[in-house]
Structure formats: structure tokens, C-alpha cells
TORKOL-4160 file (C-alpha; in steps of 0.2 Angstrom, whole numbers, padded with zeros to 4 digits, m for minus):
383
<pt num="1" X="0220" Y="0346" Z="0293"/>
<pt num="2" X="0228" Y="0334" Z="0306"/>
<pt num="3" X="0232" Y="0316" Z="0298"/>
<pt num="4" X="0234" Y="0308" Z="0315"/>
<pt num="5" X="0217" Y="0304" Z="0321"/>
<pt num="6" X="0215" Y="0313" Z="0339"/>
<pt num="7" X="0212" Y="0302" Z="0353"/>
<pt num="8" X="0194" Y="0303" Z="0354"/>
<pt num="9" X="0194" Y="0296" Z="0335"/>
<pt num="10" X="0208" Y="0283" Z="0338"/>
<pt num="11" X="0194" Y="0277" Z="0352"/>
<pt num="12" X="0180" Y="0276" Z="0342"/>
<pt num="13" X="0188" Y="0269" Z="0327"/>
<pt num="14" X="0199" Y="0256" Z="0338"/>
<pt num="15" X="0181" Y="0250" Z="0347"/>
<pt num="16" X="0175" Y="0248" Z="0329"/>
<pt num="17" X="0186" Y="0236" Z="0323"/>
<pt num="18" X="0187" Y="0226" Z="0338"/>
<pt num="19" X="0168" Y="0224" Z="0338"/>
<pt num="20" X="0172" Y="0220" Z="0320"/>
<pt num="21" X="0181" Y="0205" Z="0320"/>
<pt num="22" X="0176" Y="0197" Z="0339"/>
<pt num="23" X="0157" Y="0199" Z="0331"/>
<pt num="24" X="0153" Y="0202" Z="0314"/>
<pt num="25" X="0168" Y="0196" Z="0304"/>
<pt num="26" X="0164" Y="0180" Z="0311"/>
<pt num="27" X="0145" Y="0183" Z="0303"/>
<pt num="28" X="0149" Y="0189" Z="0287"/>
<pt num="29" X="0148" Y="0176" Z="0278"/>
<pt num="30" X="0132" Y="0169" Z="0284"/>
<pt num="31" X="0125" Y="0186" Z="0283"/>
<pt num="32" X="0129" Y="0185" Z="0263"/>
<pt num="33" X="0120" Y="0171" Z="0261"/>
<pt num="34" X="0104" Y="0170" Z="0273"/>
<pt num="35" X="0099" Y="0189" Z="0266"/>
<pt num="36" X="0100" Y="0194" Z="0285"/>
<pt num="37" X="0109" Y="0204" Z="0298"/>
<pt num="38" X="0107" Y="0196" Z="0316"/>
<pt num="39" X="0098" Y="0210" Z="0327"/>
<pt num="40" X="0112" Y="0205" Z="0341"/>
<pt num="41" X="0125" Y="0215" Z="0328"/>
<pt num="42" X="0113" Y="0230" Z="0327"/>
<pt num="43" X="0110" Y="0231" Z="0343"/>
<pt num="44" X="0129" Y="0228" Z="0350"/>
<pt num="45" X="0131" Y="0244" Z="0337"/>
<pt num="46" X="0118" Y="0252" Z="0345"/>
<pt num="47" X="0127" Y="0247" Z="0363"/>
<pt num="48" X="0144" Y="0256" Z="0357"/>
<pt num="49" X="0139" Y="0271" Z="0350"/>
<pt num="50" X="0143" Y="0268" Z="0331"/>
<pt num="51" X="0124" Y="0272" Z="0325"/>
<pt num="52" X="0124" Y="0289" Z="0332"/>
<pt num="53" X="0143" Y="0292" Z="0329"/>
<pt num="54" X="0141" Y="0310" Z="0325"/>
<pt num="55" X="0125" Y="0314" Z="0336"/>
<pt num="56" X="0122" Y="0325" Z="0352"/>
<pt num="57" X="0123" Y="0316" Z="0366"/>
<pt num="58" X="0110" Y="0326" Z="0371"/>
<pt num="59" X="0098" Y="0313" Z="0361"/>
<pt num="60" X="0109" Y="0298" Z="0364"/>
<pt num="61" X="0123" Y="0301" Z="0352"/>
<pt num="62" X="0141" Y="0297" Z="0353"/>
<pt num="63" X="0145" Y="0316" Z="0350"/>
<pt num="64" X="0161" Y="0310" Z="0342"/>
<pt num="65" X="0163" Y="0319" Z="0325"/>
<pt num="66" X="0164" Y="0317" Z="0305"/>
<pt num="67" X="0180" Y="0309" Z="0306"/>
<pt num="68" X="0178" Y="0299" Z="0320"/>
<pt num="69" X="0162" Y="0291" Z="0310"/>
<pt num="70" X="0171" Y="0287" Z="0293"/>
<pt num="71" X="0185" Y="0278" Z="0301"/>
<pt num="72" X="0170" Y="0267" Z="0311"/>
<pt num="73" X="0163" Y="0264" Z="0295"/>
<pt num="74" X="0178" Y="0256" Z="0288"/>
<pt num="75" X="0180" Y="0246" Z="0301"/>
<pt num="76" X="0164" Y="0239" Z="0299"/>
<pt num="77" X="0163" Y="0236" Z="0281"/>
<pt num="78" X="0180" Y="0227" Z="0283"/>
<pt num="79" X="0170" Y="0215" Z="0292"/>
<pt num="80" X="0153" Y="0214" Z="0282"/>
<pt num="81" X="0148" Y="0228" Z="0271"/>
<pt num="82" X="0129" Y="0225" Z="0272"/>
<pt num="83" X="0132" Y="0228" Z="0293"/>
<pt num="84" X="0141" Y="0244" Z="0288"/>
<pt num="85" X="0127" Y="0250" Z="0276"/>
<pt num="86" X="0115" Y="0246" Z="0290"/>
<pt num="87" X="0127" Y="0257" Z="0303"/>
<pt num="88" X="0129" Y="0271" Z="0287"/>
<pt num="89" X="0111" Y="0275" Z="0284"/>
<pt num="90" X="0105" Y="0275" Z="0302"/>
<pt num="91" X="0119" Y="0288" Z="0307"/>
<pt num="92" X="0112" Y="0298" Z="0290"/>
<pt num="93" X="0094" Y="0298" Z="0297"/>
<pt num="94" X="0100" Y="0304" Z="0315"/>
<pt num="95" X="0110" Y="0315" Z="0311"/>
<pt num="96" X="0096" Y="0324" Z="0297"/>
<pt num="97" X="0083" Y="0322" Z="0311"/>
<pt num="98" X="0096" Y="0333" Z="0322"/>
<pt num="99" X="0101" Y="0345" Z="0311"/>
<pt num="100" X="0083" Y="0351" Z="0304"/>
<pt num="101" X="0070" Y="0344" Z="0314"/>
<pt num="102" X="0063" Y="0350" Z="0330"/>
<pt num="103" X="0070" Y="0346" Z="0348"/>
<pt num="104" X="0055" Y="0334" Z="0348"/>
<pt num="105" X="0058" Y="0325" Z="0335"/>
<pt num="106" X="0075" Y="0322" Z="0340"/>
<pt num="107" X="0070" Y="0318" Z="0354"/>
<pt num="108" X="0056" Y="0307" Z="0350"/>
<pt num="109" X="0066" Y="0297" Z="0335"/>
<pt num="110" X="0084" Y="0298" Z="0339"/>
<pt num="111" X="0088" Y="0290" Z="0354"/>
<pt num="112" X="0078" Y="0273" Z="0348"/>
<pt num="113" X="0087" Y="0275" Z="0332"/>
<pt num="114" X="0104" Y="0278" Z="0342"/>
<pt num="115" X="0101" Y="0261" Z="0352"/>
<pt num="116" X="0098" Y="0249" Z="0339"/>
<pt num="117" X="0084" Y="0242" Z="0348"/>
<pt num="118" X="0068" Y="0249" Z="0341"/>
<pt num="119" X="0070" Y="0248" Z="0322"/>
<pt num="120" X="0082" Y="0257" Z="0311"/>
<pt num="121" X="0082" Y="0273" Z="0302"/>
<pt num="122" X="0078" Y="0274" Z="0284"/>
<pt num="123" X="0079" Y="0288" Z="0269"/>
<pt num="124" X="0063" Y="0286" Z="0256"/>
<pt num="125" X="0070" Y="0297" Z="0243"/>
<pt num="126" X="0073" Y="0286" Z="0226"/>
<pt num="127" X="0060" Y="0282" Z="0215"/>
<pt num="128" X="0057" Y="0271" Z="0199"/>
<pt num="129" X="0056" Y="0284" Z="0186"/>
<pt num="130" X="0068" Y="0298" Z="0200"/>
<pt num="131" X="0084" Y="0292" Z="0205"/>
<pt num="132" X="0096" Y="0302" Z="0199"/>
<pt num="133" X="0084" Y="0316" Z="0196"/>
<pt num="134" X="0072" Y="0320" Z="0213"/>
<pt num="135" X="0066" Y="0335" Z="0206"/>
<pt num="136" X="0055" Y="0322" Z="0196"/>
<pt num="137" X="0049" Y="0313" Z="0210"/>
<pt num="138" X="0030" Y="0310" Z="0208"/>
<pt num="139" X="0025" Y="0305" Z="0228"/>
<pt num="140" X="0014" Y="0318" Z="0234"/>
<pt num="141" X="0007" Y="0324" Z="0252"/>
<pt num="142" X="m0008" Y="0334" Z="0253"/>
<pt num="143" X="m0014" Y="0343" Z="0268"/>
<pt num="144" X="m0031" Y="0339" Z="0276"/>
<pt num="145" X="m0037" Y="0353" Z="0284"/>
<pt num="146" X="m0052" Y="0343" Z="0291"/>
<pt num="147" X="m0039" Y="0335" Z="0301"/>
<pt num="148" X="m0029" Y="0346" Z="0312"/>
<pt num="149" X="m0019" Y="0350" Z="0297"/>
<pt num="150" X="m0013" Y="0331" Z="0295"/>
<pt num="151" X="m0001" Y="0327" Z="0278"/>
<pt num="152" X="m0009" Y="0313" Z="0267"/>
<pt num="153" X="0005" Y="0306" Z="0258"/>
<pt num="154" X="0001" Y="0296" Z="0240"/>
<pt num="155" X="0014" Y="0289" Z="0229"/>
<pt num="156" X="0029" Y="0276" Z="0229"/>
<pt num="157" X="0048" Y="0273" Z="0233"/>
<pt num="158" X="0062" Y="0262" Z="0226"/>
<pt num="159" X="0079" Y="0257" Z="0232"/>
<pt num="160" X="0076" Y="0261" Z="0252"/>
<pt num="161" X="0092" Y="0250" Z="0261"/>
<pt num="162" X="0085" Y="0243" Z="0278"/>
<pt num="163" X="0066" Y="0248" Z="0276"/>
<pt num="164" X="0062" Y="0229" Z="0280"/>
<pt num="165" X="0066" Y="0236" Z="0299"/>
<pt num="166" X="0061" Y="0252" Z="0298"/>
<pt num="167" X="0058" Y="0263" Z="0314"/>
<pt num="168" X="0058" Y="0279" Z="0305"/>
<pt num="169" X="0056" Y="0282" Z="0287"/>
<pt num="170" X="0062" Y="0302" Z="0281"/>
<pt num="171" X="0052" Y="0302" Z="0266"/>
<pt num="172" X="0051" Y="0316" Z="0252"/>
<pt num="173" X="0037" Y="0320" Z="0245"/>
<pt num="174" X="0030" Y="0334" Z="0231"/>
<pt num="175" X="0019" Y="0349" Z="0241"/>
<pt num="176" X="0020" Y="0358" Z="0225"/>
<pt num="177" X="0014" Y="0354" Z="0208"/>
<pt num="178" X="0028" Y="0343" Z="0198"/>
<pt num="179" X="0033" Y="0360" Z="0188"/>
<pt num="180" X="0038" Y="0368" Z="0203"/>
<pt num="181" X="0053" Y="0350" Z="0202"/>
<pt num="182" X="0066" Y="0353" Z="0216"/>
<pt num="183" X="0057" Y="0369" Z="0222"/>
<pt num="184" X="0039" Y="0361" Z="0227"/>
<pt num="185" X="0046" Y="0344" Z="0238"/>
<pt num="186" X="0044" Y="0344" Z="0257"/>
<pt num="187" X="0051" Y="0332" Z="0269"/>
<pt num="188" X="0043" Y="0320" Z="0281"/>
<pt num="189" X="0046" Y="0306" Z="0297"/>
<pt num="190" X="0034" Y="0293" Z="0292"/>
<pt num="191" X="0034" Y="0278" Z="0305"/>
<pt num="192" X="0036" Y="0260" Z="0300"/>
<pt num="193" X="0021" Y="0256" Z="0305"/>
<pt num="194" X="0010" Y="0271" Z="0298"/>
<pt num="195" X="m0005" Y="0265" Z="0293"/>
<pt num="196" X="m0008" Y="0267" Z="0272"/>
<pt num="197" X="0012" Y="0263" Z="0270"/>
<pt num="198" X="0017" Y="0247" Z="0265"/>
<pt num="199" X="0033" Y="0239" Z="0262"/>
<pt num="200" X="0035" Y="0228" Z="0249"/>
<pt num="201" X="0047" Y="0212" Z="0247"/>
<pt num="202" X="0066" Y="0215" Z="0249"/>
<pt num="203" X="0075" Y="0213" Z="0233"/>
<pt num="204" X="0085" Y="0198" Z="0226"/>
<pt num="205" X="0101" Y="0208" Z="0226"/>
<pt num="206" X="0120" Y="0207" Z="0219"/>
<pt num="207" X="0127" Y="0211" Z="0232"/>
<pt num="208" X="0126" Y="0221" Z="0252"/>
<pt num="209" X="0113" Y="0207" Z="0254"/>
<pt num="210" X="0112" Y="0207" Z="0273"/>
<pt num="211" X="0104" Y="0224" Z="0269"/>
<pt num="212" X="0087" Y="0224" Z="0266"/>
<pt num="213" X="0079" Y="0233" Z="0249"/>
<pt num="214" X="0065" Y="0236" Z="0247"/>
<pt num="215" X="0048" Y="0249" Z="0237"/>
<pt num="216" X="0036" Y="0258" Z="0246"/>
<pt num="217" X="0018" Y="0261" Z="0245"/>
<pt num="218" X="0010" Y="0275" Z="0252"/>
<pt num="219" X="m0009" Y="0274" Z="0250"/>
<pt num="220" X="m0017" Y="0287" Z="0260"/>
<pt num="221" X="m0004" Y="0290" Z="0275"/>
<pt num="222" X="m0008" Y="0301" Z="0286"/>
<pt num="223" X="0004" Y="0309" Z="0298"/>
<pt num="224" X="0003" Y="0324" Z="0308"/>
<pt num="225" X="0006" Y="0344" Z="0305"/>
<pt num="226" X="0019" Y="0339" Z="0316"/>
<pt num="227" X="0031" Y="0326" Z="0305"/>
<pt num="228" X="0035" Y="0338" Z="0293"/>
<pt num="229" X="0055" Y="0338" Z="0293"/>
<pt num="230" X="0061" Y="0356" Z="0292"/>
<pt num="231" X="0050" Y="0369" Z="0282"/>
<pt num="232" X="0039" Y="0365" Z="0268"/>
<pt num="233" X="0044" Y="0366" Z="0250"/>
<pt num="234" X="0063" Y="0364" Z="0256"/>
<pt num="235" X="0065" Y="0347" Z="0257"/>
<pt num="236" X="0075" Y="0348" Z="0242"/>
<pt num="237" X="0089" Y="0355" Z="0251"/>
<pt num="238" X="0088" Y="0343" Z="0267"/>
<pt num="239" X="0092" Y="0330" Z="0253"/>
<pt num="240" X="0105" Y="0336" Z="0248"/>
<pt num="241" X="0114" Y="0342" Z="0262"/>
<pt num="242" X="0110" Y="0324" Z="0271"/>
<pt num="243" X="0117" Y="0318" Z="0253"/>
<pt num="244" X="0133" Y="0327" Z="0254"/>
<pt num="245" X="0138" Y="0317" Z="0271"/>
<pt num="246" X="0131" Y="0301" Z="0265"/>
<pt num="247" X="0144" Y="0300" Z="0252"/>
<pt num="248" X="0157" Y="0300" Z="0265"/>
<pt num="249" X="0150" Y="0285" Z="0273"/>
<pt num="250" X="0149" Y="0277" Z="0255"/>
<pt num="251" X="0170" Y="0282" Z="0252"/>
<pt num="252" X="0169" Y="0275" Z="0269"/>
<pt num="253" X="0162" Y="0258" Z="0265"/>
<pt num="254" X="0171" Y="0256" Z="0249"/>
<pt num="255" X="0187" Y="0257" Z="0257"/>
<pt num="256" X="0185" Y="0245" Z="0273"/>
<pt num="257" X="0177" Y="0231" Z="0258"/>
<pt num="258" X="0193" Y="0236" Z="0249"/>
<pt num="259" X="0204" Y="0233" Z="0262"/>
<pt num="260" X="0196" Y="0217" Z="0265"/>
<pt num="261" X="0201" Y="0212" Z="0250"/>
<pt num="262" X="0218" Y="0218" Z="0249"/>
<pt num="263" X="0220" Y="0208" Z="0267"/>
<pt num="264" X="0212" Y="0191" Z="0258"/>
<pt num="265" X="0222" Y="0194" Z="0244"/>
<pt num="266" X="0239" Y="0197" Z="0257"/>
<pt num="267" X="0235" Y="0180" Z="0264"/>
<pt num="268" X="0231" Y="0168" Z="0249"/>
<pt num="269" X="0249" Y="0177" Z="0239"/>
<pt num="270" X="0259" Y="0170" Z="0257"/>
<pt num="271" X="0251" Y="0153" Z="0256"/>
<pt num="272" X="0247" Y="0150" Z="0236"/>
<pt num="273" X="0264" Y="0142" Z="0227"/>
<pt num="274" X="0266" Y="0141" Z="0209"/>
<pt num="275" X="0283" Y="0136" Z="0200"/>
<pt num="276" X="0291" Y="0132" Z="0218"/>
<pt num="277" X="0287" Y="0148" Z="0225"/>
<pt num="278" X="0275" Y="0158" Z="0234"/>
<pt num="279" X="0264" Y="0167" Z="0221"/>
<pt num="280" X="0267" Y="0183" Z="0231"/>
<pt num="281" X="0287" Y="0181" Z="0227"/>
<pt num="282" X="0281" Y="0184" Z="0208"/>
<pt num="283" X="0281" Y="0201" Z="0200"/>
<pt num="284" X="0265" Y="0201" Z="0193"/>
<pt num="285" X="0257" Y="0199" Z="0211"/>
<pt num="286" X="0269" Y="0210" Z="0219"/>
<pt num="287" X="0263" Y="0222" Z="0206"/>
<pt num="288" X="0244" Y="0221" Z="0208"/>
<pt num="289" X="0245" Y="0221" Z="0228"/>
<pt num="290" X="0256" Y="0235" Z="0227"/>
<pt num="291" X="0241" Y="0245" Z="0218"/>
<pt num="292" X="0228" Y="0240" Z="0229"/>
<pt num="293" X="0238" Y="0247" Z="0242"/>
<pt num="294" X="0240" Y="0265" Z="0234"/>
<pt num="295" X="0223" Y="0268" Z="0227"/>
<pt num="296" X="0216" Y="0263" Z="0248"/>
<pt num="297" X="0226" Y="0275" Z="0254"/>
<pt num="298" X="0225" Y="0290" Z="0240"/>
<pt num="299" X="0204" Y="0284" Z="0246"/>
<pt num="300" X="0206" Y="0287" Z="0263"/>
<pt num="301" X="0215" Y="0301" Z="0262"/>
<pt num="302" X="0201" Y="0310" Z="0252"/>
<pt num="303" X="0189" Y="0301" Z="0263"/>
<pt num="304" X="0197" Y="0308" Z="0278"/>
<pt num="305" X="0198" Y="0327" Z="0269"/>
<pt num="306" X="0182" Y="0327" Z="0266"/>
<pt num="307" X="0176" Y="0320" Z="0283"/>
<pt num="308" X="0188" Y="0335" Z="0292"/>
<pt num="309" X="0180" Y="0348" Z="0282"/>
<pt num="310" X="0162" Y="0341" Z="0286"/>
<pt num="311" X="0167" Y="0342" Z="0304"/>
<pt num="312" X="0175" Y="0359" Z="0305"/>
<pt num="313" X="0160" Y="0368" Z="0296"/>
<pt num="314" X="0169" Y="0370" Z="0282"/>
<pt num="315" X="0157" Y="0367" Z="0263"/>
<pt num="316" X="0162" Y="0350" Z="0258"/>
<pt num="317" X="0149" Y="0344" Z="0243"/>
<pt num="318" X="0164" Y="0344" Z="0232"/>
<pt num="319" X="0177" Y="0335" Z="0241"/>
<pt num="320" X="0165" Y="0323" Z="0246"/>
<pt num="321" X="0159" Y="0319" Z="0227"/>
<pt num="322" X="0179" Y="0318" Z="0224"/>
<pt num="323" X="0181" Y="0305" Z="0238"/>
<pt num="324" X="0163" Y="0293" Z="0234"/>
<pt num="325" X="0169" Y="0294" Z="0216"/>
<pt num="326" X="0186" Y="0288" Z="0216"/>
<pt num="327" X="0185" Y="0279" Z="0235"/>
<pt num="328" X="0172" Y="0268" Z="0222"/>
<pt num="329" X="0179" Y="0265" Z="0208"/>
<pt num="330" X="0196" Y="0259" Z="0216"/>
<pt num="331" X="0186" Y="0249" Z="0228"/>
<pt num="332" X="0178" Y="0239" Z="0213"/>
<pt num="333" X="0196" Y="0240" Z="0205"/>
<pt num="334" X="0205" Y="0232" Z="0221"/>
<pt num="335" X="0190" Y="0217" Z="0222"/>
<pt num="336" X="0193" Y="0215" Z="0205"/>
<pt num="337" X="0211" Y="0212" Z="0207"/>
<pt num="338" X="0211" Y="0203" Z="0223"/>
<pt num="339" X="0197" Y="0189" Z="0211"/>
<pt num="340" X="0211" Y="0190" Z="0199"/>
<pt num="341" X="0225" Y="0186" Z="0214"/>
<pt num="342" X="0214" Y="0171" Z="0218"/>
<pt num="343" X="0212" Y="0161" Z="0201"/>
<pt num="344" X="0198" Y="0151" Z="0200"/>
<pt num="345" X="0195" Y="0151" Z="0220"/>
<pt num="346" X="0190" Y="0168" Z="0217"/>
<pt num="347" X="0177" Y="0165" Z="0208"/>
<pt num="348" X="0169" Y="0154" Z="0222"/>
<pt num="349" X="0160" Y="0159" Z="0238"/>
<pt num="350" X="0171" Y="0146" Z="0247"/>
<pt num="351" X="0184" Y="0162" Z="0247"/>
<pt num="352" X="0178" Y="0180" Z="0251"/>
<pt num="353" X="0185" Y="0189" Z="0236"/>
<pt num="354" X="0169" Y="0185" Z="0225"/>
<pt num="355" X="0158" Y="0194" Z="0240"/>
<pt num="356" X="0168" Y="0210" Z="0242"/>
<pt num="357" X="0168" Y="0210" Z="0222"/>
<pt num="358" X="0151" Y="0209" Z="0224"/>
<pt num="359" X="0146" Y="0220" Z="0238"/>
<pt num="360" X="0158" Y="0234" Z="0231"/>
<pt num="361" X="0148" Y="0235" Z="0213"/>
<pt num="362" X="0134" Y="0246" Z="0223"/>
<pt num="363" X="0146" Y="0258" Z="0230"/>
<pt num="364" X="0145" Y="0267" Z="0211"/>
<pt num="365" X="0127" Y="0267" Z="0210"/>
<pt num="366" X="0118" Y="0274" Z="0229"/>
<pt num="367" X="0122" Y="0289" Z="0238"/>
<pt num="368" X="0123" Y="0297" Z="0219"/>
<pt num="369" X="0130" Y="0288" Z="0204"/>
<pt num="370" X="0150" Y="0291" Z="0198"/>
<pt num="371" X="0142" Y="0301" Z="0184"/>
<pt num="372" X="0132" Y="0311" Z="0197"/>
<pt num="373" X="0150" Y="0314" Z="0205"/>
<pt num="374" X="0159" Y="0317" Z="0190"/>
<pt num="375" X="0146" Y="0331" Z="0187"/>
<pt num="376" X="0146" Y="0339" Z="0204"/>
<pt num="377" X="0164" Y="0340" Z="0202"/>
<pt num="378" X="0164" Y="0346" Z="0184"/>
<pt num="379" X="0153" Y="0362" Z="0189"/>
<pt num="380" X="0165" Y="0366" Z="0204"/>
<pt num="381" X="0178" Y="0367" Z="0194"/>
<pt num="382" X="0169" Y="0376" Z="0181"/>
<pt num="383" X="0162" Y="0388" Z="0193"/>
């Protein structure tokens, strides 16, 4: 494994953060508060590449690599993490519709989603009482043969980040009775504007709130033979796999918002003076900056682990459970602290420490909980 990012993932990461801070750093704030992601930023990510990081170029991707897309992440969410949640799940939804689907469904899907243009991509996998547990999904899709063989999808979604925009949903749905769990659930692309889905109200959210969440309702939703993503009854496994990668974005996104905060934090310890002196000349500042700082790095370094083995075909469930769980979990630690830095400013939107507090808290909870991780992890090392 090569610490040094290669030139290729310099680039990449380096165009990143300068679309970071000329454009949406300036937003971020504004983005917090009005619920809402200006379609320029999606589209200027579209424009660079960064929502097809680790695509073909044959379908309109950057072609650029696992490593080079965490670090892009970073960036972003050092800016605004509901803009990098946006950039995460749309390079999820591209690169699962590369990997199993057909060449035209790539083609028909990927290079829209890879623009930023057309609408974003979209995982419909959570639902109320199956979060945690898919194998206990209840959504169902049932062939019509009178039809041409088209999918009739029934059932509900919770939790689905950006579905407000939707050009793609990939939507998981049982094609086997519900005792079959994690062995009877197929896989599906389901448009945004399908007729018999609808998408309900975005949630009133803690945080990421420039991110749209929202439930779905499928009612009859037809889709062609043709929408079925990979083979039937393995959808399942498509979930987990796309999973698996998602959780490097996620260590991704916790880090940028804990850098962020550790940057704030940098800034108000120079200026703030209590007892004559500025309060980063006191020990007890010091000391908190000072682990801020370690638990980002120890992050990135298992963020970057797990992004290299991703990339070089190596298996990587494990070490990208190992980076989502503790890349969280300091995130939520460092916002914490950097509140903590900023006294009784910190717990006011005029300073940015409340909203990286804020929009890190989710980080533990999609892509798979920390208990999720911790148990993934326990059974490798039990193994």
C-alpha cells in the first residue's frame, strides 16, 4: 500500500477541494438551513467527474479509483456534508449499476447520473420494520406474465437520502416468500418517475439536511423484464457488496466533517483569549486539538486501507467496517470537542461547530450502524 497518493489521485483530490471552497464552502451554511442543495453544486460535480469517481469512462466516469474517490469525498464534506452525501450515494448507484447490471443499463443510467444533470442516483433498500435486518424486508415484486414478463413492485421504503431528486431508484424487493429472508430478494432500477411510486415528504432532519430523506410508496409499479439488476433471488448480495464500498465513502465523510471542525476549532483557539492569553496557549486546548488531530489521521489511514484494497481487487468487508466504525465514532468525538473549544458560541449556528456536531451524528447510523460494524468485525476475527 503506497501512502503517497499517485498523481492521478493528487488530481482528483486537489480538484475537489478547490471546487470545495470556491463553491460550496461558501454555501454550506445556507444549504443547512434552507433544507436544500443548489442543483449548480450538483451539476459543477457532475462537470468535474466527482459523481462517477470510480466509473468506466466508457459510461461517462472519471475511471479514477477507490482511493482517488475517498479523498474526493473528504474534500467535500470538509465543505458541506449534505453536498458530500449527495456526491457519495450517487457514485454508490453508478458504480452498482456498472458492476451488475447489463451494458445497457449502464449505458441507459450512468452517464445521466455521472453529469449531475438529470437527477441523482438513489439506493431504496431500508425499510420501517428492516433496517438493520434486510433479510426482513416485506416490499414485494411479482411478475406479470400477461405483460411481457413486467415486475409489479408492492410495498414501502424508509430512510432513502436524495430520493426527492431521484433519476434512478435501485430498489430491493422480495421475489421469494419472506422465509426464503436474504435468499428470496431480487434487485431492481425503478425511475423517479415510474408510475405507482410515490415519494413522500422529506424528513425534518438533525442533521446532513441539504440531503433530501424521504419513504416510498410502491403501489403497483410496473417495470420491465428488463430493470432487474443482476439475477433474481441475488439481490441480497448486490446489497452487500454495494454496502461494503459505501462504508468507505461514509469513513470518508466523517472525516472531511471532522476535519472541518478541527480547522474551526484551529481558528477560534488563535483568536479566543482568556486570562491574557490566547486560549490555544492553554493546556487543556492544546490537549484536545492535539486528539482531534490523532484520531483524523488514525481515520484516514484506515479509510485509505480500506479504499486501496477495494481498488486492487483485494476482499475488504472487514477493513471497511473497521474504518466506517472508528472514522464515526472520532468524527462525532472531534465535533464534540471542537463545541466544547467554542464555549457557548458552539452551541450557536452563528459558528459552524453546532452543524458539523450535528451532521456527523448520522455517520453511526447509515451505511450500517456501529453495532453492525462491530459485528462484522467480531465474526472476522472469529472466523
Amino acid at each position: 500500500m503506497q501512502l503517497s497518493p499517485s498523481e492521478t489521485q493528487t488530481l482528483v483530490q486537489r480538484t475537489a477541494r478547490e471546487f470545495a471552497e470556491r463553491v460550496v464552502r461558501p454555501l454550506a451554511a445556507d444549504i443547512d438551513a434552507k433544507a436544500k442543495i443548489p442543483d449548480a453544486v450538483v451539476r459543477g460535480l457532475g462537470e468535474l467527474g466527482l459523481l462517477a469517481v470510480n466509473v468506466s469512462p466508457d459510461v461517462g466516469g472519471a475511471g479514477a479509483g477507490a482511493v482517488a474517490y475517498a479523498l474526493a469525498v473528504q474534500e467535500i464534506a470538509r465543505a458541506c456534508a449534505s453536498s458530500a452525501v449527495t456526491m457519495s450515494v450517487t457514485n454508490m448507484v453508478g458504480e452498482a449499476i456498472t458492476h451488475f447490471g447489463t451494458p445497457a443499463q449502464a449505458r441507459h443510467y450512468v452517464s445521466d447520473l455521472a453529469r449531475g444533470d438529470a437527477g441523482l442516483g438513489c439506493f431504496a433498500l431500508s425499510e420501517a420494520e428492516a433496517g438493520s435486518d434486510p433479510g426482513a424486508m416485506t416490499t414485494t415484486a411479482r411478475r406479470d406474465g400477461s405483460h411481457g414478463g413486467e415486475w409489479v413492485l408492492d410495498g414501502a421504503k424508509q430512510w432513502i437520502s436524495g430520493g426527492s431528486a431521484a433519476r434512478v431508484f435501485i430498489v430491493w424487493a422480495r421475489t421469494r416468500p419472506i422465509e426464503a429472508a436474504s435468499k428470496g430478494i431480487s434487485c431492481f432500477l425503478v425511475d423517479g418517475n415510474a408510475a405507482g411510486l410515490r415519494v413522500g415528504r422529506p424528513e425534518d432532519k438533525m442533521g446532513i439536511r441539504g440531503s433530501s430523506t424521504v419513504p416510498l410508496e410502491f403501489s403497483g409499479c410496473r417495470v420491465p423484464a428488463s430493470a432487474m439488476l443482476g439475477s433474481e433471488n441475488e439481490g441480497f448480495k448486490i446489497a452487500m457488496m454495494a454496502l461494503d464500498g459505501g462504508r468507505i465513502g461514509i469513513s470518508s465523510q466523517a472525516i472531511g466533517i471532522a476535519r472541518a471542525a478541527l480547522d474551526e476549532s484551529v481558528r477560534y483557539a488563535k483568536d479566543r483569549r482568556t486570562f491574557g492569553a490566547p486560549i490555544a496557549e492553554h493546556q487543556a486546548i492544546q490537549w484536545k486539538l492535539a486528539d482531534m488531530q490523532t484520531r483524523i489521521e488514525a481515520a484516514h489511514l484506515l479509510s485509505m486501507r480500506a479504499a486501496w484494497m477495494k481498488e486492487t481487487g483485494h476482499a475488504f468487508s472487514r477493513e471497511a467496517a473497521i474504518a466506517k466504525l472508528f472514522a464515526s465514532e472520532s468524527a462525532i468525538a472531534v465535533c464534540n470537542d471542537a463545541v466544547q473549544i467554542h464555549g457557548g458560541y458552539g452551541y450557536t449556528r452563528d459558528f459552524a461547530a453546532e452543524r458539523h456536531l450535528r451532521d456527523a451524528r448520522v455517520t453511526t447510523i447509515y451505511e450500517g450502524t456501529s453495532e453492525i460494524q462491530r459485528l462484522v468485525i467480531a465474526r472476522s476475527a472469529l472466523a
